[in-house]
C-alpha positions, 0 to 999 in steps of 0.5 A: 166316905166312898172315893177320893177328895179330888173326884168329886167335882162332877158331884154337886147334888145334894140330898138333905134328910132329917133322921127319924124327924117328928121322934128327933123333935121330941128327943131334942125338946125332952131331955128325959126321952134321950136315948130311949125307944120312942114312937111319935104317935098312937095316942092323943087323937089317933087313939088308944095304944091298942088301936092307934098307929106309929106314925115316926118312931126313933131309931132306938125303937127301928132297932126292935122292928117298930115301923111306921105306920105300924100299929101301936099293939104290935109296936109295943109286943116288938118293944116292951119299953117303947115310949108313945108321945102325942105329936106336937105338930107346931113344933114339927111344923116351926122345926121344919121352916129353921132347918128350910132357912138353912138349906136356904143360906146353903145354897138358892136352888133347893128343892123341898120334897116334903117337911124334912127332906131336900135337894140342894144343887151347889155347882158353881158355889165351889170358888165362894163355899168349897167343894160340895162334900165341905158344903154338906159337912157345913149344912149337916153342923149348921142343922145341928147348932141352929136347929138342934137335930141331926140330918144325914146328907147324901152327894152325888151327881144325880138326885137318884144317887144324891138320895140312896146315898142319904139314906146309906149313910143314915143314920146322922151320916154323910156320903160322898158318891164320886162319879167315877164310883156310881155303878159300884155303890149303885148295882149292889143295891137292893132294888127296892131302893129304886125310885118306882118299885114297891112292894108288889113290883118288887115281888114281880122282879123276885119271881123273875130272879131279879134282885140287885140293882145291876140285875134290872141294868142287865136286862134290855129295856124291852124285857123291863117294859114287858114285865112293869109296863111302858112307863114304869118299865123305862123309868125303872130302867134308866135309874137301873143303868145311871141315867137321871138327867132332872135338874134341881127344881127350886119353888116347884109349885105342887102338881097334887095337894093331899092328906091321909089318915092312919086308922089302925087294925081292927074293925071300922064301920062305914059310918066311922070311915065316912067321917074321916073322909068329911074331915080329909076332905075339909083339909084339902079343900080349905089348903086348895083355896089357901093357896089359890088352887083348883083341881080337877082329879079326885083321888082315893087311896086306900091301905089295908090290913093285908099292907095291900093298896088301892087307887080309885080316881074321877076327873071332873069336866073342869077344876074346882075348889069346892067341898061338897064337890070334892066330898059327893066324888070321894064318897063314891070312890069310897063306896065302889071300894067298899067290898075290898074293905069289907073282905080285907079290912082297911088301915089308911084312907087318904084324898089327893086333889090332881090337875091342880091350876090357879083359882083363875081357871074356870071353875065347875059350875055344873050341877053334880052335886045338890049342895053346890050353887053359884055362891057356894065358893064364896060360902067356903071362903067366909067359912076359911075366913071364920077359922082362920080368924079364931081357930081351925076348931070355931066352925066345923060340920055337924058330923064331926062334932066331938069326933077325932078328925086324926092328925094333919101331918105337916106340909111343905107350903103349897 
């Protein structure tokens, strides 16, 4: 733990994560699987382990290289006696709501950031609770007796702090980040621990000599925003030099509703890649109209084999929930990007529906597609209705019959 006891008044932010959480499920619910190299993923549904994807391995496995994402051939050539285990997405998904209802009795400012991660401000909880490194150190023991999985929790005065120290002190770990101590722990950093530098950012810095957290704080703004751009530029730079004034934000309701489906390497053909697209596609939509949403943005993401990405997006005149809507943009998208994936092979497929507003807006009624009428909304809806009565499986479309429609990866409620 970095400072002293009694410094640690200013830091009331707490950033709360599950440590390699679908594989910790598995090893918590399996006895036999304790201890040993596993991959959550690759088989049941995303295919065989040749072609199939890692999507959460234990840190038994991270410690021989295996990522996710990563597919499942090369997991396995990095870790001969690597376990795959189907996911079990309703454990997952219960898993998550036990460990939420803890954050919850911890604290009624929390922030999910998705199914097993979280902010939780505790300033003010001190004269009822204690100080907030004796608050996480109760979190982290409560998740462990009542949910049975482990969490690392990292304390700091800012979210940016609160988060890289969770993940300094992973695996199972807590760190405290006294105010007077951030720039110590935060200039050494790598800056691809910098919230908005990725991979392709990250090698722009390189080129330039930039390497540590302290080298971006280092520069003047100016020089950050010529090379990244005005916004990222400032953003990267304010989190460089300590500076994250947002607040924990509790029951945010979602700017973006998505999904995403891992393929895997090797060939797939167009015909393959379309019926992917149908299913994410009928996930969105059926999760936009469950929780009372329209959009207006339609967004493509694409990965390929090369770990390069792609984003191609359309704005409609105005928001809608409609599925053929939603289905005609995104095989557009899908179609303009069609010589990348043909020169460069593609591993990911994922649909974001952006500029959310509640179902009471008003919603596209043009016609841009020739299935869409007036009725088609309610048509959804009686569809919804069927499949929430008897099962997500009891009506589906024509084309994905028989088919692998991938995993839908647990979500926080939208």
């Amino acid at each position: 733990m970095i400072g002293r006891r009694g410094e640690e008044a200013g830091a009331t932010i707490l950033h709360a994560d599950l440590d390699a959480f679908f594989a910790a499920v598995e090893q918590r619910d399996d006895a036999s699987l304790r201890g040993r190299p596993i991959a959550v993923g690759g088989i049941g549904g995303v295919g065989s382990p040749a072609r199939g994807v890692v999507m959460c391995p234990s840190y038994e496995a991270r410690a021989y290289g295996v990522r996710g994402a990563m597919g499942a051939a090369e997991a396995r050539r990095r870790c001969p006696d690597l376990v795959f285990v189907p996911p079990r997405l309703d454990a997952y998904t219960e898993a998550s709501r036990a460990v939420f209802a803890v954050f919850d009795d911890t604290t009624p400012f929390v922030e999910g950031i998705s199914v097993d991660e979280a902010f939780l401000d505790v300033g003010g909880l001190r004269r009822v609770s204690g100080a907030p490194v004796d608050i996480a150190r109760r979190l982290r023991q409560d998740v462990r007796e009542r949910v049975g999985l482990p969490i690392s929790v990292g304390v700091a005065r800012t979210k940016f702090l609160a988060k890289m120290a969770s993940a300094a002190g992973k695996p199972d770990g807590l760190l405290h980040v006294p105010p007077t101590e951030e720039l110590a722990f935060l200039h050494p950093m790598p800056i691809e621990r910098v919230w908005g530098i990725g991979a392709k950012t990250a090698d722009l810095l390189h080129a330039r000599g930039i390497s540590r957290v302290a080298d971006i704080a280092a520069l003047p703004e100016a020089a950050l925003v010529a090379i990244l751009g005005p916004h990222r530029g400032r953003h990267v730079h304010a989190l460089a030099s300590n500076r994250d004034p947002r607040p924990v934000r509790a029951a945010r309701r979602r700017r973006t509703i998505g999904s995403q489906r891992a393929i895997g390497r090797g060939a797939t053909s167009s015909a393959e890649l379309d019926t992917m697209l149908v299913a994410i596609v009928d996930r969105v939509a059926r999760r936009l109209r469950s929780a009372d949403r329209v959009g207006r943005t339609v967004i493509l993401r694409l990965r390929f084999d090369d770990f390069s990405r792609a984003t191609r997006s359309h704005s409609l005149d105005r928001a809608t929930d409609d599925s053929a809507t939603f289905l005609a943009v995104a095989r557009r998208l899908l179609a303009g990007a069609a010589p990348m994936i043909e020169e460069r092979g593609v591993t990911l497929v994922g649909l974001t529906i952006a500029n959310l507003d509640d179902d009471d807006a008003v919603q596209l009624t043009l016609p841009f597609h020739a299935d869409q009428t007036p009725e088609r909304e309610s048509v959804d809806r009686v569809l919804d209705d069927v499949r929430d009565r008897f099962g997500s499986t009891a009506l589906t479309r024509a084309v994905l019959l028989g088919r692998d429609e991938g995993f839908s990866v647990p979500q926080l409620p939208d």
